[in-house]
N, C-alpha and C positions, 0 to 999 in steps of 0.2 A: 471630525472629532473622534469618532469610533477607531480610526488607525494611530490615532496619538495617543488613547485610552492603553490600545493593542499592544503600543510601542511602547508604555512605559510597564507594562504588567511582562512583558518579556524582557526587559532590564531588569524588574526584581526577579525573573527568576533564574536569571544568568548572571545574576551582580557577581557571584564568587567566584566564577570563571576567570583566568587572567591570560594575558599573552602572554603564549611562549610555552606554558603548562600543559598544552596537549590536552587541551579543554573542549574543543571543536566539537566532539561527538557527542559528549557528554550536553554539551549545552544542548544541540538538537534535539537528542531526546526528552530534555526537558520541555522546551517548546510542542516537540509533538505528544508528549504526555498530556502536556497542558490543553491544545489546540485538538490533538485528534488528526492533525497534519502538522505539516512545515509550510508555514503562509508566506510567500516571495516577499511579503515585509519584512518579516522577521528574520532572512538571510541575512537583512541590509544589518539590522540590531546586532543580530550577534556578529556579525564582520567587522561592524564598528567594535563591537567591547572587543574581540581579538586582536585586532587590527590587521586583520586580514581582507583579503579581495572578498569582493562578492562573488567571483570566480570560484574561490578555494573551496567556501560555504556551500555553493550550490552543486559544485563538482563530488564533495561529501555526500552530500543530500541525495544526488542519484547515486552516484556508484552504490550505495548499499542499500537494499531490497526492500529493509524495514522501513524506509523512511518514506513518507507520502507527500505529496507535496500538492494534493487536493485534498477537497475534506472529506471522510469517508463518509461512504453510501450506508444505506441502512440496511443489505443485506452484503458480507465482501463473500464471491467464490476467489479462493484461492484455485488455481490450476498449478497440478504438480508436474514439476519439471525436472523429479529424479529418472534415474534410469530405468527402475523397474515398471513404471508407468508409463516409461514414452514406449517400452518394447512390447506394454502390453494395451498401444493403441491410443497413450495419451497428443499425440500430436494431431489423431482426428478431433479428440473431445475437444482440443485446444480451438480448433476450426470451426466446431459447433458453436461452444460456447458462443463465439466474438461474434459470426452469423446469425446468431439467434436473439444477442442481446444487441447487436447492432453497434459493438464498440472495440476498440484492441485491448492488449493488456494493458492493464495501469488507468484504463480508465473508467468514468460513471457515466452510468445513465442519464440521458438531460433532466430526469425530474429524479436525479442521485439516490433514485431508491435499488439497483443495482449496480455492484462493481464487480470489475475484477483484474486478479492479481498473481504473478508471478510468485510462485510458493516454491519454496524448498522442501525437498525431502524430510519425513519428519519419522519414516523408519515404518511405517502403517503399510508396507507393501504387499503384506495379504490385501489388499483391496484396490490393488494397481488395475486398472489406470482409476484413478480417485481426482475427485476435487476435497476440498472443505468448505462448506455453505457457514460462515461466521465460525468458523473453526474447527468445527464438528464435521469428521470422514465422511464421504457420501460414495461408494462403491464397493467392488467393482460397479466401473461403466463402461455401456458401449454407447455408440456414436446416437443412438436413438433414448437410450436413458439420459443423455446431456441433453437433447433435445426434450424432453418432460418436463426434466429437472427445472431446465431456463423457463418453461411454460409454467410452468408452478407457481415458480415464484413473482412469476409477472402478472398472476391472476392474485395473488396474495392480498387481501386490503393494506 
């Protein structure tokens, strides 16, 4: 009952989407505005209203960075993968982080109270290498500050 609820409240909010319009993106963001993710149901919804593959949808869905396709954790670190952070050490933190929280990129904790995520460059490079703990700069770090950092937040109630 709860996915035919899901599936018709993603029809209303993609009803003005049409095939052919170049609506694809647009739609998902609606869904993941709505959702907080992109739920593997809701490929199926808007594939249908486009009339497109569920290939096409989901092939959208990863290629671009914004789009989650779990539901986000209650804490996300973004790990930044500009340049001025990897030369300033960010590919150890990257190794911390995943080590430490016990997961890769892209994904959550099994009691989804952390995640983490592929970040772009957001121009903050005085503080390279950096993560963002729910969006907000946390650096410079080294390889022992990510390791804190992740213990912090795992002690956090």
């Amino acid at each position: 009952m709860l996915e035919h609820e899901a599936t018709l409240e993603i029809q209303h909010l993609i009803a003005d989407c049409k095939p052919g319009d170049g609506d694809l993106l647009a739609a998902l963001h609606r869904v993941q505005h709505h959702f907080g993710y992109v739920p593997k149901m809701a490929m199926r919804v808007v594939a249908r209203q486009l009339r497109l593959s569920e290939a096409k949808v989901y092939g959208a869905a990863t290629f671009y960075s914004e789009f989650r396709l779990i539901p986000p954790p209650e804490t996300l670190i973004g790990w930044c993968s500009g340049p001025a952070c990897r030369i300033a050490g960010g590919d150890r933190i990257r190794k911390v982080l995943e080590t430490e929280l016990g997961i890769g990129m892209g994904e959550n904790t099994a009691d989804n109270r952390l995640g983490l995520n592929l970040a772009q460059c957001n121009g903050t490079c005085a503080h390279a290498a950096q993560v963002w703990v729910n969006g907000k700069v946390v650096g410079p770090l080294a390889a022992a500050d990510a390791v804190k950092l992740v213990r912090d937040l795992k002690e956090r109630p």
